[in-house]
C-alpha positions as CSV (number, residue, x, y, z in Angstrom):
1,X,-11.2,11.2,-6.9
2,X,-10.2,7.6,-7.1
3,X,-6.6,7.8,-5.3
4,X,-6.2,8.1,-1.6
5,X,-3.4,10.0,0.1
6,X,-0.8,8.9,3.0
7,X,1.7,11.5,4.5
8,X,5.4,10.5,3.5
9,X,6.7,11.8,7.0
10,X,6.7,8.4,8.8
11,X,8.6,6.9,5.5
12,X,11.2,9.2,5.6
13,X,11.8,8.4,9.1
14,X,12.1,4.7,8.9
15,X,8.6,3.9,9.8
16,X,8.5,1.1,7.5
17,X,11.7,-0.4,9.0
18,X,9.1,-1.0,12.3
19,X,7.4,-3.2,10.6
20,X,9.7,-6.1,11.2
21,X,9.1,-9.9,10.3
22,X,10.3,-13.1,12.7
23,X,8.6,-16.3,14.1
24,X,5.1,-15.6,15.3
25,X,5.5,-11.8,14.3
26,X,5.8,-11.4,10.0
27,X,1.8,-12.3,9.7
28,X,1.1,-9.4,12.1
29,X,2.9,-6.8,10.7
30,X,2.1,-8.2,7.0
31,X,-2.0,-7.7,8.6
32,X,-1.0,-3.8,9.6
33,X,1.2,-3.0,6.5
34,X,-2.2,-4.0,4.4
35,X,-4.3,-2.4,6.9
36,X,-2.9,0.9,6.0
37,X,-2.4,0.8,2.6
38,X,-6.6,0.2,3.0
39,X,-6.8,2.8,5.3
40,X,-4.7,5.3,2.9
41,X,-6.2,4.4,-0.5
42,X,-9.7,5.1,0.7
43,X,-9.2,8.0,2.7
44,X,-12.4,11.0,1.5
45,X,-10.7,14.2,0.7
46,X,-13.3,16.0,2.2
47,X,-13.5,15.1,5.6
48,X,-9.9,13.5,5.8
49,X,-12.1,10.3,7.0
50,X,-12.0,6.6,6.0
51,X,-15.0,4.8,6.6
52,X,-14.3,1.4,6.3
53,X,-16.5,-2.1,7.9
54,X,-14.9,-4.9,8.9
55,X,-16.4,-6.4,5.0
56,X,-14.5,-3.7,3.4
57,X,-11.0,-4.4,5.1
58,X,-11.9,-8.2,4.1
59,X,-12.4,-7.0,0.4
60,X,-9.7,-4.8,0.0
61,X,-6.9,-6.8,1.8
62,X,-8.4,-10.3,1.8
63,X,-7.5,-10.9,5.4
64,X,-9.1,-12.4,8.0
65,X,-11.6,-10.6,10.6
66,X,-8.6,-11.5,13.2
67,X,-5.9,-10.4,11.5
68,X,-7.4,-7.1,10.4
69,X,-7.9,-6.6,14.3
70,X,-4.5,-7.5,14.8
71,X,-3.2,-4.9,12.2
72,X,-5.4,-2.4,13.3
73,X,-4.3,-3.0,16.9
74,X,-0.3,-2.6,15.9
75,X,-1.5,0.6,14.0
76,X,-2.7,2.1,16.7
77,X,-0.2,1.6,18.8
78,X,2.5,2.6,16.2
79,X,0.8,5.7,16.1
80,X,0.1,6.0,12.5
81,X,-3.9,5.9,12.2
82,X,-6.8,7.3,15.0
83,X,-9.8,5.3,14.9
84,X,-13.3,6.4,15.9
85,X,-15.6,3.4,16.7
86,X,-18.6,5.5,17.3
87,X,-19.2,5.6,13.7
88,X,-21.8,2.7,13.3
89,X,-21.6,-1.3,14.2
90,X,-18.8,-3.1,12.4
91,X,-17.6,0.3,10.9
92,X,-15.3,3.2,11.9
93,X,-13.5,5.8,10.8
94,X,-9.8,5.9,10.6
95,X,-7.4,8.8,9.8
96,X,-3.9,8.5,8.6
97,X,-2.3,11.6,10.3
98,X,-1.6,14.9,9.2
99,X,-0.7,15.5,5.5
100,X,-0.8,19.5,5.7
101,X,3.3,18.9,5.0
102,X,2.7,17.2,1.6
103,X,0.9,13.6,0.8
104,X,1.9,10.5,-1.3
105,X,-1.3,8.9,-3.7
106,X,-2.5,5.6,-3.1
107,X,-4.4,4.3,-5.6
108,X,-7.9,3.5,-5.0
109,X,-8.7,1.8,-8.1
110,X,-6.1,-1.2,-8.5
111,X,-6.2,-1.5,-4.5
112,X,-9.3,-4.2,-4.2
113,X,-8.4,-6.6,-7.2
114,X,-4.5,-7.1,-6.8
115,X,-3.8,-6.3,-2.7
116,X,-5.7,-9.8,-2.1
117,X,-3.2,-11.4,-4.6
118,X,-0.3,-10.3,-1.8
119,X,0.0,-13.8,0.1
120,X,-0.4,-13.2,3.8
121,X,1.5,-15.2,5.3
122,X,5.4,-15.2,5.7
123,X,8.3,-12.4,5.3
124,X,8.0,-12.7,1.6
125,X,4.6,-10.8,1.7
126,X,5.5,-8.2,4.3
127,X,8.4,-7.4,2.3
128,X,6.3,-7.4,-1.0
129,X,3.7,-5.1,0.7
130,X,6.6,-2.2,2.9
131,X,8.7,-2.5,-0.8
132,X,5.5,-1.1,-2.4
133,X,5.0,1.5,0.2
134,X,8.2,2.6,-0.5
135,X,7.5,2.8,-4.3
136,X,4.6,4.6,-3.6
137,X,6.7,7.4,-1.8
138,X,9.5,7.4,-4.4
139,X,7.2,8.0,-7.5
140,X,7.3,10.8,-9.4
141,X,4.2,12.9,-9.9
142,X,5.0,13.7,-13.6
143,X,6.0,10.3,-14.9
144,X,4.3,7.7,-12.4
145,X,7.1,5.6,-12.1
146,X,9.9,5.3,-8.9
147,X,13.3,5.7,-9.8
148,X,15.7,4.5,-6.7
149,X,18.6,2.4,-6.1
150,X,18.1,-1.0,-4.0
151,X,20.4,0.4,-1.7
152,X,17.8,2.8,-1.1
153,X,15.2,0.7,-1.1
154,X,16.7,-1.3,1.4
155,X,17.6,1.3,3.7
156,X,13.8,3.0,4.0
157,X,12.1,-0.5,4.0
158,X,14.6,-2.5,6.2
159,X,13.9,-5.4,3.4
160,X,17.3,-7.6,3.3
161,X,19.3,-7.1,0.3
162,X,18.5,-10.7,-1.1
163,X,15.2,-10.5,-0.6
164,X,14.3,-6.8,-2.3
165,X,14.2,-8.8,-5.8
166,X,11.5,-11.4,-4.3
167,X,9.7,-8.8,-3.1
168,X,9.3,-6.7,-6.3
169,X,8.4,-10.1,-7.6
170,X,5.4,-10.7,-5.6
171,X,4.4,-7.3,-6.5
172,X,4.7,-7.8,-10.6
173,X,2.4,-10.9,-10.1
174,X,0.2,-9.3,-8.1
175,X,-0.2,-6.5,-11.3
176,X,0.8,-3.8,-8.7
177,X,4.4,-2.4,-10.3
178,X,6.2,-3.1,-13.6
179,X,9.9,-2.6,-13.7
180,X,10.3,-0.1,-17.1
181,X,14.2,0.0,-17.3
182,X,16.3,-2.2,-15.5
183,X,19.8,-0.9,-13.6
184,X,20.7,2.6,-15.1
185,X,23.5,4.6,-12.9
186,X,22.6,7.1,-10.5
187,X,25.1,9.7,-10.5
188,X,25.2,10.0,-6.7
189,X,27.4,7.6,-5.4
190,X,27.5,5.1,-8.6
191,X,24.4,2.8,-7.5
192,X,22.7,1.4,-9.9
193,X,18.5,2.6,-10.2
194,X,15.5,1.4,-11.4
195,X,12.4,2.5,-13.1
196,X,9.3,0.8,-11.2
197,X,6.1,2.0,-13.1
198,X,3.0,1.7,-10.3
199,X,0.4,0.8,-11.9
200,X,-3.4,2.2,-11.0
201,X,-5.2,5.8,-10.9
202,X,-3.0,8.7,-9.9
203,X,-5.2,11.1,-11.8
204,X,-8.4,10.6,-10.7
205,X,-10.0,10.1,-13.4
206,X,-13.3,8.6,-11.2
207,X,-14.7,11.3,-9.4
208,X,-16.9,9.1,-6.8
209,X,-15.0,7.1,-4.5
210,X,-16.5,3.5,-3.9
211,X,-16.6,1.1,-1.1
212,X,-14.4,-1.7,-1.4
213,X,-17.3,-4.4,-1.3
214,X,-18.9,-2.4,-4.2
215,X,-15.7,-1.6,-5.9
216,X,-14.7,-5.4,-6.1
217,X,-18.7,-6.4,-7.1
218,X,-18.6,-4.0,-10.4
219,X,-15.1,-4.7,-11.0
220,X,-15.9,-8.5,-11.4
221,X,-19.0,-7.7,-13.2
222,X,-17.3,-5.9,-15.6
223,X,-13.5,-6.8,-16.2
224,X,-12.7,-9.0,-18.9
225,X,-8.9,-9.4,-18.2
226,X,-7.4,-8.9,-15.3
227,X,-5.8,-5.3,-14.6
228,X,-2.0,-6.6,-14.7
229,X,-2.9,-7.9,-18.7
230,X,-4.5,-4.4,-20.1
């Protein structure tokens, strides 16, 4: 298959609230936020496993060998990934936690090309990347697409409410999310929703999971346009 899974528990809980910016502190968190979705997106079904090298994080996040050990780091000690090193030099294998309660799908396919567009420095990118966590765990298995109130939004993520808008912007440019219909009316308390369509593989329709490194080398060897203008 060519989605990966992450469990939704953590969400609901107001993990992604954790991942806090501030002077010194946004880059880190913006490293472990990527570092996840990495993680998540290329987890095998079969062993619950992600083998990733240091390369592959590179590929898939386009971070720095420092900053993916930063992210890594804050991961671990948030509790949200185990890590074996003993897998082989410069690799390991990661797991996500337990998703015998249910799952959310991170897709694999869209991962390599438009998480390096993400910039990686500054709040505006660590909102960008917790606001598409979020959309990931609102979306809606039948119609791929999020529907959710920024008052929601803002209350899972911890995003500020002037900044939920720049954040779904660095997403759009990236060619990660597209907004479909703009401010309809929940009937739960009047707020007013939108439809974010996530773009990527949620079907998985590739049946052999690739490496990052060898995702983005085919990708680039065969794309003509870039996946945000099909």
């Amino acid at each position: 298959m060519s989605f990966g899974q992450m469990p939704p528990g953590w969400i609901a809980a107001g993990g992604l609230t954790e991942f806090s910016g501030g002077a010194g502190v946004s880059g880190r968190m913006l490293a472990a936020a990527k570092c996840y979705l990495a993680i998540a997106g290329y987890r095998m079904a079969q062993t619950d496993d992600t083998v990733l090298s240091t390369s592959d994080f590179q590929a898939v996040t386009g971070l720095s060998k420092p900053m993916i050990f930063e992210g890594l780091t804050i991961l671990d000690s948030m509790e949200l990934i185990t890590i074996d090193s003993r897998f082989a030099a410069n690799t390991n294998a990661y797991r996500v936690g337990d998703l015998t309660a249910g799952f959310r799908k991170v897709p694999q396919d869209i991962l390599a090309e438009c998480l390096p567009l993400i910039p990686n420095r500054g709040i505006g990118g660590l909102d960008a990347v917790k606001l598409y966590i979020a959309l990931l765990y609102y979306r809606d298995e039948a119609t791929h697409s999020a529907t959710v109130s920024h008052q929601s939004l803002r209350t899972i993520t911890g995003i500020r409410p002037e900044n939920i808008t720049k954040a779904y912007s660095v997403l759009h440019t990236a060619g990660l999310v597209v907004v479909e219909r703009m401010s309809s009316w929940s009937s739960n308390g009047g707020h007013p929703m939108n439809v974010y369509r996530l773009k990527g593989d949620f079907v998985g329709r590739r049946a052999r999971v690739l490496r990052p490194t060898e995702q983005r080398r085919k990708s680039r060897a065969t794309a003509k346009v870039a996946p945000w203008a099909q």
